[in-house]
N, C-alpha and C positions, 0 to 999 in steps of 0.2 A: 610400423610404429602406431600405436595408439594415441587418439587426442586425449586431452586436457582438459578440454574445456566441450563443451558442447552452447552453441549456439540457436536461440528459439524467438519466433515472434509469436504473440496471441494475442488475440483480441476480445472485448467482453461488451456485448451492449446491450443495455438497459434502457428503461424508461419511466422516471421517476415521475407520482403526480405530484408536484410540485414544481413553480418556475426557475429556470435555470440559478436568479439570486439566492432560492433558498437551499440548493444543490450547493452551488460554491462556497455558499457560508457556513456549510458542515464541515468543510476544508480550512476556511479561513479563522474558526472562531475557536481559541483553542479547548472550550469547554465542549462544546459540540463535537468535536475532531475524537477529542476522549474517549466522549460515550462510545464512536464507531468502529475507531484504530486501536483504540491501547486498550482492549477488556483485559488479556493476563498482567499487561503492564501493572496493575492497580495490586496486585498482591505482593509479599513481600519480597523483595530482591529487585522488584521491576521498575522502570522508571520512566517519564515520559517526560520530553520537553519540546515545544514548537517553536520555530520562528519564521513566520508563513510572510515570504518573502523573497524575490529574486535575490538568491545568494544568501537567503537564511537556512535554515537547516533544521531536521528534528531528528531525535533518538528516540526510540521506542526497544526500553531493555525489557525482557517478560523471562521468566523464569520457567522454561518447559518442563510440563506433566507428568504425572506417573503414566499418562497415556500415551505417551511419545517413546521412540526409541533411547533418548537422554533425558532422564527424566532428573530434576534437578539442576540442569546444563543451562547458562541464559543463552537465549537467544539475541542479537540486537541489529537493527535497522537503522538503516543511518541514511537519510536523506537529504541531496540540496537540490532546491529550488534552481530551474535554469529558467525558466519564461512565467510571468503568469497576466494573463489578460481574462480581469474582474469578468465573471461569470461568463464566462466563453471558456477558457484554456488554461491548463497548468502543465508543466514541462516538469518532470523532477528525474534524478539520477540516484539512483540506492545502492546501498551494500547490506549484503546479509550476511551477520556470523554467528556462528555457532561454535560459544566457547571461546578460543581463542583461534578457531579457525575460517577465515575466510570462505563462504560459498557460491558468493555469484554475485556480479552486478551489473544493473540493468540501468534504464532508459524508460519511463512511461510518460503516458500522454494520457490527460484526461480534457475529453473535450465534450463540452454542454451544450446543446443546440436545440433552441424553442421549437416545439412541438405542440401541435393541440391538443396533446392531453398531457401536455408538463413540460417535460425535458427529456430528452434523446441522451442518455450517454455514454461516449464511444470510449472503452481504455483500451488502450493498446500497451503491453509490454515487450521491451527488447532485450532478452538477458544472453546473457555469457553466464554458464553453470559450471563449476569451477570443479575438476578433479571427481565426478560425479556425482558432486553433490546434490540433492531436492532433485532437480531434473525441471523442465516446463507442467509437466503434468498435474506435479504437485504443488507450484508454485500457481497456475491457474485454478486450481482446486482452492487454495488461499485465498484469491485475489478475490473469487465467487464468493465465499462467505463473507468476505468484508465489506463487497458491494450490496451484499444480502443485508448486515448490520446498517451500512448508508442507508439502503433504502428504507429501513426501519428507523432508524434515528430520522430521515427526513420529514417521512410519516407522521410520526409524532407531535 
């Protein structure tokens, strides 16, 4: 019998110069969060909204590319909030679908820890990839350019 689902953890760590506050506040503020998370959201179809909060939640709709395999197809993210301790730790659980089909949902951890030359930061993903869809490889491929966009929006 074939599985289902394929199970993966991965980890990504960074190190912003900037203090742990101003790392969290690109999470917390929802103008900032924008600039990082939602770039396809901004085009037409896509949509974003935050509620950066234990038990809040955001969607992040984007309309996938001519460059993608469904081009045309939304993409959407759907996150709640389970822990968050101001510039130290965020706990969040997601779903990812494509279309109207379910791909995978995960479990990450972002945590920020003062460093002398800014902030240390460790993500850690725990997904379940559903019917093989994306897979880890490609969803860490993801995670990397977005932490690439944080660390640029930090930057700034």
């Amino acid at each position: 019998m074939q599985p289902t689902v394929t199970h993966s953890t991965f980890v990504i760590e960074r190190n912003f110069p900037a203090g742990p506050e101003r790392v969290f506040e690109a999470f917390a503020d929802p103008e900032k969060k924008r600039l990082w998370l939602a770039g396809r959201a901004s085009l037409p179809g896509g949509q974003f909204k935050t509620d950066f909060r234990v038990g809040g939640f955001d969607t992040v709709t984007s309309v996938m590319g001519d460059d993608t395999p469904f081009p045309g197809t939304p993409l959407t993210n759907h996150t709640v909030y389970q822990d968050i301790v101001p510039n130290r730790r965020i706990v969040f659980a997601y779903t990812m679908t494509v279309g109207n089909r379910r791909i995978s949902a995960s479990l990450a951890t972002v945590e920020l820890l003062p460093s002398g030359t800014g902030t240390d930061l460790i993500f850690t993903d725990q997904g379940a990839y559903l019917e093989g869809a994306d897979g880890p490889e490609i969803r860490k491929a993801g995670w990397d350019g977005l932490l690439n966009s944080l660390e640029k929006s930090v930057a700034a």
